[in-house]
C-alpha positions in Angstrom: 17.4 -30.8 -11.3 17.3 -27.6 -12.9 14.0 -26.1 -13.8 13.6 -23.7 -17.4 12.7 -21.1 -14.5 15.8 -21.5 -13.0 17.7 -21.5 -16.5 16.3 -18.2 -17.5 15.4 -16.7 -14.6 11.2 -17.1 -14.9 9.5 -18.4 -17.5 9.8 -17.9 -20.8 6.9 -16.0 -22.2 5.9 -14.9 -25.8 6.1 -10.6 -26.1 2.8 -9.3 -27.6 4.8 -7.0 -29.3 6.6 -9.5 -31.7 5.1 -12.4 -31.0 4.1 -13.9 -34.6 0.5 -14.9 -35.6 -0.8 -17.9 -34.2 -4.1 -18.3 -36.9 -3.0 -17.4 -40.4 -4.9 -19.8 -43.4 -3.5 -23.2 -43.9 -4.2 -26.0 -46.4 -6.8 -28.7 -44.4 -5.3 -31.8 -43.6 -7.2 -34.7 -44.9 -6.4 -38.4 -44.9 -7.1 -40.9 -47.5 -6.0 -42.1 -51.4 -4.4 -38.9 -53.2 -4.7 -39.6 -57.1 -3.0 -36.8 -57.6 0.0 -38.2 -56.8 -0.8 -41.7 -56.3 -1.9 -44.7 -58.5 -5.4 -45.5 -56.6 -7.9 -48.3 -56.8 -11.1 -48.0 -55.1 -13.2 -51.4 -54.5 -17.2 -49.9 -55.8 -20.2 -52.2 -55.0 -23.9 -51.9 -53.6 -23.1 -54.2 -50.9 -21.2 -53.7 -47.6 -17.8 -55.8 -47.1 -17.1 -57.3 -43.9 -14.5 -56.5 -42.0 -12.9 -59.8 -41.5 -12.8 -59.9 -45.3 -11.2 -57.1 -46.0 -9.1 -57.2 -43.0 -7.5 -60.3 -45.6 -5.4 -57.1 -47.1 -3.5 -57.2 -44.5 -2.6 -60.6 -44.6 1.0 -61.6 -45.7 0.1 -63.3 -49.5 -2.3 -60.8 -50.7 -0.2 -58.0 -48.8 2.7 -58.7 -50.9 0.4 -59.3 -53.9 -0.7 -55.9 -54.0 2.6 -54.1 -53.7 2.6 -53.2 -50.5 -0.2 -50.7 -50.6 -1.3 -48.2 -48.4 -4.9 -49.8 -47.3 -8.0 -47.2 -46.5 -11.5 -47.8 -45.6 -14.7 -46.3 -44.5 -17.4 -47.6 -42.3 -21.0 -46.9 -42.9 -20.8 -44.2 -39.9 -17.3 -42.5 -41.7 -17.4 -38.7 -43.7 -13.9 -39.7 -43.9 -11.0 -42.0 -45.3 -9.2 -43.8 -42.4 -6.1 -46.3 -42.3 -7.4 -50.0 -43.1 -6.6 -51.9 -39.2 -6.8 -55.8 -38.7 -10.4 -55.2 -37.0 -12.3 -58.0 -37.8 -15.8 -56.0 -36.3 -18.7 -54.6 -38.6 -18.1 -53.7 -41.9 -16.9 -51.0 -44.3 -19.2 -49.1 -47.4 -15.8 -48.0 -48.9 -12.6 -49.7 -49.3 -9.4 -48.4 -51.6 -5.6 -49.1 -52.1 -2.9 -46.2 -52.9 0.8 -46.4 -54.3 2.7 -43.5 -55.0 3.7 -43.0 -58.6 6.9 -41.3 -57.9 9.3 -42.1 -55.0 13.2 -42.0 -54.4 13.8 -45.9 -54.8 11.9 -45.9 -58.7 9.1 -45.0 -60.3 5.3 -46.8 -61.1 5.1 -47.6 -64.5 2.0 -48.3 -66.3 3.4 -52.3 -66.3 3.3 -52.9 -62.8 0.2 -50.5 -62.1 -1.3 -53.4 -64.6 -0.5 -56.0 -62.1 -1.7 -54.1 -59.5 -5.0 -53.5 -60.9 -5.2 -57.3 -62.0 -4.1 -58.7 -58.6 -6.5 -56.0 -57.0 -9.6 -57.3 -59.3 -9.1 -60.9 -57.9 -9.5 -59.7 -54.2 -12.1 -57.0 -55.2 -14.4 -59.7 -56.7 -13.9 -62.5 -53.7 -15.6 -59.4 -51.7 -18.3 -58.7 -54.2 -16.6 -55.7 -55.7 -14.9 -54.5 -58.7 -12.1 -52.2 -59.6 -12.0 -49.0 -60.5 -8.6 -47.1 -61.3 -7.8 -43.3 -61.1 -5.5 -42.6 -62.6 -6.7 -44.6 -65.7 -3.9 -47.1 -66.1 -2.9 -45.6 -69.8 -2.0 -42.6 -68.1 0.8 -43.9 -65.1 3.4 -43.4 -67.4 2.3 -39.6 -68.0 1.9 -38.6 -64.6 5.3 -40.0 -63.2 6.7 -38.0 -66.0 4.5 -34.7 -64.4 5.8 -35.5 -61.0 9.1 -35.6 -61.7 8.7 -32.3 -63.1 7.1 -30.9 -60.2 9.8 -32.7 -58.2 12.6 -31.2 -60.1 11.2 -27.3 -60.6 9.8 -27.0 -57.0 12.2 -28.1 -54.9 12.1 -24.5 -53.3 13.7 -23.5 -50.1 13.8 -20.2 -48.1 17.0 -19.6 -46.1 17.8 -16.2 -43.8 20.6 -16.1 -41.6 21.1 -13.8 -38.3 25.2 -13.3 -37.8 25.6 -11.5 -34.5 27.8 -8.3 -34.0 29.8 -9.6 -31.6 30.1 -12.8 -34.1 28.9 -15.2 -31.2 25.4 -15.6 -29.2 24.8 -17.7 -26.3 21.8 -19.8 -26.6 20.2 -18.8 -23.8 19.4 -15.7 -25.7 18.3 -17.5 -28.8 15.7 -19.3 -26.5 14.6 -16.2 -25.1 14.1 -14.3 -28.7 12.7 -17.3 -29.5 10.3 -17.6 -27.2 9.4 -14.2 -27.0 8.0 -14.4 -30.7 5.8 -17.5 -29.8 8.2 -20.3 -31.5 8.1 -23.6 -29.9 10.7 -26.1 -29.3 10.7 -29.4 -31.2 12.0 -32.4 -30.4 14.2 -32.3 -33.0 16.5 -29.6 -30.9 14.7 -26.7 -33.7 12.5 -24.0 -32.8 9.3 -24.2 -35.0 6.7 -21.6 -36.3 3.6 -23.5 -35.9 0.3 -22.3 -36.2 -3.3 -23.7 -35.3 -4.9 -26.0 -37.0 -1.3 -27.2 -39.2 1.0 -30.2 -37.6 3.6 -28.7 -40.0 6.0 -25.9 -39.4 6.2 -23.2 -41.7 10.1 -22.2 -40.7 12.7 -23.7 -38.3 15.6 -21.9 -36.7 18.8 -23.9 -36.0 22.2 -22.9 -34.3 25.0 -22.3 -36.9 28.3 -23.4 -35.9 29.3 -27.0 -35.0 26.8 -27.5 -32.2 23.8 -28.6 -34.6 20.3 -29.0 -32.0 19.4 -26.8 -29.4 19.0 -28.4 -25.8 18.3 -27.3 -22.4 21.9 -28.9 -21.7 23.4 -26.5 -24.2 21.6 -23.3 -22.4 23.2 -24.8 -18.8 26.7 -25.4 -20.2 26.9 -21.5 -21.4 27.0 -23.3 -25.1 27.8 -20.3 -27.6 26.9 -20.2 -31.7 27.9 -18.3 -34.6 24.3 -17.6 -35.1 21.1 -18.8 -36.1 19.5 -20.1 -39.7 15.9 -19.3 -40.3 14.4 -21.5 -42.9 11.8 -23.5 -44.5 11.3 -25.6 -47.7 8.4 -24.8 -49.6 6.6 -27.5 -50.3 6.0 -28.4 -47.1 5.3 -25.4 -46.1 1.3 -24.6 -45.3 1.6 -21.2 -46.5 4.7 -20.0 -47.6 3.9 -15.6 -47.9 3.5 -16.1 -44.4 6.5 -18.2 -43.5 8.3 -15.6 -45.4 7.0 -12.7 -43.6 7.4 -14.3 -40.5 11.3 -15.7 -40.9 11.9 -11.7 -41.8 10.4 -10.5 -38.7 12.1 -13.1 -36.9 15.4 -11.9 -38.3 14.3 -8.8 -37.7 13.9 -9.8 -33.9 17.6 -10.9 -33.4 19.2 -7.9 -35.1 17.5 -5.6 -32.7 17.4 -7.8 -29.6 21.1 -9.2 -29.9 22.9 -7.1 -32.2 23.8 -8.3 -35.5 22.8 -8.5 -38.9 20.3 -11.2 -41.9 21.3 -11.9 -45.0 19.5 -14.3 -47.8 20.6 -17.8 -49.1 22.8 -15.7 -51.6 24.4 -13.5 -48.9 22.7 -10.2 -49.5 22.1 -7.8 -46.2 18.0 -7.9 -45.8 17.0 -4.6 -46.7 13.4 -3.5 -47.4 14.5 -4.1 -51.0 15.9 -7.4 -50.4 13.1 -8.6 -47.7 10.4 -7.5 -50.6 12.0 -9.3 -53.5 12.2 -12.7 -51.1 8.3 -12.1 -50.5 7.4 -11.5 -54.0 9.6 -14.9 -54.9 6.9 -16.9 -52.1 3.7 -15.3 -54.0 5.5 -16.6 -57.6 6.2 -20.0 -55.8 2.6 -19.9 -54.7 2.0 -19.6 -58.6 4.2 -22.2 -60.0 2.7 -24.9 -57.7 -1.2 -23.6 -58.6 -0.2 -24.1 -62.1 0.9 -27.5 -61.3 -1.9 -28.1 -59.2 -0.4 -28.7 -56.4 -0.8 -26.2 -52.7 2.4 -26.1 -50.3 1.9 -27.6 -47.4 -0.9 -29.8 -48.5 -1.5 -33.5 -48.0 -0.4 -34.4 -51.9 2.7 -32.2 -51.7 4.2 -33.2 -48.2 3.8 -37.2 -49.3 5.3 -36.3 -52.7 8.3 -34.6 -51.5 8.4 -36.8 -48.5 8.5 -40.2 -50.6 11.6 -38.6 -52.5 14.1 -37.0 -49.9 
């Protein structure tokens, strides 16, 4: 079997003269109910609940009571929220049930989160506990409406495209550029911009042309494409500027390593002009999403845009 040495030659190596950042600032990742964007109901009391008892949530009648909710908890030991689990050992200080307000296949209305919240009371108080909402019930109906607001204005992608000179590129040079400027491959066939400390990419680049994933295959069989795409969407994006800056320097790579030419979602050739209007449009995305208090790339805006692709 063919090794990536034998492919290209050696290995393939990031350049320290384009290689892209590999610690820039990114949102921190945290776990746990986001009232932000979800209708939450935390279970408050002086006591400790067993875990055998609230292990019951998981159990197929009060399961499908609840809604289906997303289950957390938090042991006496925990800083943190973690996923509710069937253990039936020790015992948990905090326990708390999210749904999300807005998501592709309808909407939580105030009517069902009253349900909700009256199904949740019954189990709250056979564990010596009682409910406590956020949002406030009275205002479900006023936050799906701000969602699908935020849903509808920030749907925001970034799109550059490399077209070669010679108007096709083999992909064995895509994975060396690639490479070269410290982009992994994902399993997905993509090659990611990934930084520490972030699970999430902040651009992809993908073949254009009908061949749709990259592959080790496709670099053995000589595959050919009509270039690459270089793109992100913004909110789930842990820092957007950055993506931006980095997708241009990216581009920036190909032209002078293959031979070709970028242009933006809207065809223009990236020129210093063009390349600066496409960074100031990240910083007054970056704006629009602090005024709907909401960061790209965060927890409550990768489960909100997530829930409605």
């Amino acid at each position: 079997m063919l090794t990536t040495d034998d492919l290209f030659g050696g290995p393939l190596l990031p350049d320290p003269k384009i290689e892209l950042p590999g610690a820039i600032p990114v949102p921190a990742w945290k776990n746990g109910p986001l009232p932000r964007i979800e209708f939450t109901i935390e279970m408050v009391g002086p006591y400790s609940v067993p875990a055998h008892a609230a292990a019951r949530i998981l159990d197929q009648d009060w399961y499908v009571a609840l809604g289906h909710p997303q289950a957390w908890a938090m042991r006496p030991s925990d800083t943190k929220w973690h996923v509710l689990t069937g253990d039936k050992n020790g015992s948990y200080d905090s326990l708390a049930l999210s749904w999300p307000v807005a998501r592709h296949d309808g909407d939580l209305k105030t009517k069902a989160a009253v349900l909700l919240e009256k199904t949740t009371h019954h189990f709250a108080e056979a564990v010596n506990r009682r409910a406590v909402c956020l949002p406030r019930i009275e205002d479900v109906d006023y936050l799906s409406m701000d969602l699908r607001r935020v849903l509808a204005n920030l749907d925001i992608g970034l799109c550059l495209t490399f077209h070669p000179t010679r108007r096709m590129v083999s992909e064995l040079e895509i994975w060396r550029t690639c490479a070269a400027l410290g982009l992994q491959f994902s399993p997905d066939g993509s090659f990611v911009y990934r930084v520490r400390g972030s699970e999430l990419a902040l651009f992809e680049v993908l073949p254009l042309g009908p061949v749709e994933k990259f592959s080790l295959g496709n670099v053995q069989a000589g595959v050919q494409h009509e270039g690459v795409s270089i793109g992100c969407s913004i909110p789930m994006c842990p820092n957007p500027e950055k993506a931006i800056e980095g997708a241009l320097r990216t581009a920036r790579a190909f032209c002078e390593r293959i031979g070709g030419k970028a242009t933006d979602d809207e065809g223009r050739f990236v020129d210093a002009a063009v390349a600066q209007s496409l960074i100031e449009q990240a910083q007054h995305a970056n704006k629009l999403f602090e005024q709907a208090q909401l960061v790209p790339g965060s927890p409550e805006a990768v489960r909100l845009f997530s829930n409605n692709t």
